[in-house]
C-alpha positions, 0 to 999 in steps of 0.5 A, a space after each residue: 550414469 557413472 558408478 563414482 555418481 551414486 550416492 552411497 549406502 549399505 543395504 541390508 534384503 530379505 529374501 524378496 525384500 525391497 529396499 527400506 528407509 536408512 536407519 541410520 549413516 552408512 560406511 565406505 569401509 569394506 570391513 564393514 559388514 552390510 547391516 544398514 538399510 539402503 533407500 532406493 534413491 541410493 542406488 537409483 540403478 545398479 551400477 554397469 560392469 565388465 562381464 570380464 573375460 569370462 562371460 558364459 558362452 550359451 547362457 540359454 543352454 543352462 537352463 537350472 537353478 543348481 549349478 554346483 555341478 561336480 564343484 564341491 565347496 561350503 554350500 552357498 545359496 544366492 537370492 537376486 531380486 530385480 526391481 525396476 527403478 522406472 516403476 517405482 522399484 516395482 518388483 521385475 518379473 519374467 526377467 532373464 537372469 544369468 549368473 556365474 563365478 569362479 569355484 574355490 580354487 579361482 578356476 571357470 568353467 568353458 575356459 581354460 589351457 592358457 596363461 590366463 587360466 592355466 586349468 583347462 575347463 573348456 568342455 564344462 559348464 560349472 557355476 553357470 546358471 539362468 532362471 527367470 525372475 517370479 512375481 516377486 521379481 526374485 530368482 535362487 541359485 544354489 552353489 558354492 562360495 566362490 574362492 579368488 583369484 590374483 587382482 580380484 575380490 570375491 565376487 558374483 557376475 549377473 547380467 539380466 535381460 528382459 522377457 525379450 531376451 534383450 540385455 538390461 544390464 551387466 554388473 557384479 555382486 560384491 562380498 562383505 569383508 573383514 576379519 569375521 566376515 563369510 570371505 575370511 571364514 570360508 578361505 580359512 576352511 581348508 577342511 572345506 577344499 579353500 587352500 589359499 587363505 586370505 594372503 595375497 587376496 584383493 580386498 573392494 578397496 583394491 579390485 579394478 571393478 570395485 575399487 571406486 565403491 562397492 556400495 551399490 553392488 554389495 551382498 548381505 550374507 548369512 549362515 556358517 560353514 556348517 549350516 552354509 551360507 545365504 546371499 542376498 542381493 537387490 539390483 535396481 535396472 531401468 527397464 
């Protein structure tokens, strides 16, 4: 199924949660903060994406639930749930999640030295994980707020497998923006190590992965810089 074919809404999860009824009408506008509930029928399935150029090489190997590493940045902790769209959205237990994401500068690790990424990272592992999702369907990653980097909005990679160790699906979370949202705050804090601001930044509407709505693939945020930040994302799979 095309991403441009889901229906559209915002979703707002607990830790844990499943989905609600809507409340009320959703907004396409990136500035729009993600407040609303979301049906499941809305996003029947999560959307598929590019693991981009910088998928983790041995995702098996890194085995942890915090994977700051040496990276340092305002503190971020992300909860995925999994539900299964072909039970019900039944929550998806002792399914493989593996996540990773760029550090405050727009750097990865196990990559690096060339025009791509200038900065060699080639022989580090920072900001890759995997856990295995609880009964809940539900696995916590602590890490930083990801900076940006030329043509791409902020954003986490996830590809889920099931107990197999078969691939279910590969997609991205996307981040709420606007001018009081957690992207602009933390990009603002240079006292925190982010040095870039927001100019030059590449809002959803633009990004090349998110561009025909990021909807079905936006986290809910909450938290300061000070007491740090929580993520929340649901991803519905067929498993």
């Amino acid at each position: 199924m095309e991403r441009k074919d889901f229906l559209k809404g915002l979703g707002f999860f607990g830790l844990g949660a499943v989905a609600l009824p809507i409340l009320g009408s959703c907004s396409n506008d990136d500035d729009t903060a993600a407040t609303n509930t979301l049906a499941i029928g809305d996003c029947s399935t999560t959307p598929s994406e590019t693991e981009g150029p910088f998928p983790t090489h041995s995702p098996s190997t890194l085995v942890t639930s915090d994977i700051r590493s040496d990276r340092t940045g305002v503190n971020l902790a992300v909860n995925i749930t999994v539900l299964n769209a072909n039970a019900n959205a039944a929550a998806l237990s002792g399914a493989i999640v593996d996540i990773w994401h760029c550090d405050k500068d727009g750097n990865y690790s196990e990559y690096g030295g060339t025009g791509m990424q200038a900065t060699n990272y080639t022989s580090v592992h920072f900001l890759r994980g995997r856990q295995t999702t609880n009964a809940d369907g539900s696995v916590t990653f602590t890490t930083i707020f990801p900076g940006w980097y030329n043509g791409r909005a902020t954003h986490i990679h996830v590809h889920i497998y099931n107990a197999s160790g078969s691939s279910i699906l590969v997609t991205q979370i996307a981040f709420p923006e606007g001018t009081d949202s957690a992207v602009a705050t933390v990009n603002a804090s240079s006292a925190n190590g982010y040095t870039k601001g927001m100019s030059g930044y590449t809002y959803n509407a633009a990004d090349n992965v998110f561009s025909d709505s990021a909807v079905c693939e936006l986290g809910t945020i909450t938290g300061s810089i000070a007491e740090g930040y929580s993520l929340q994302s649901v991803i519905n799979v067929s498993a």
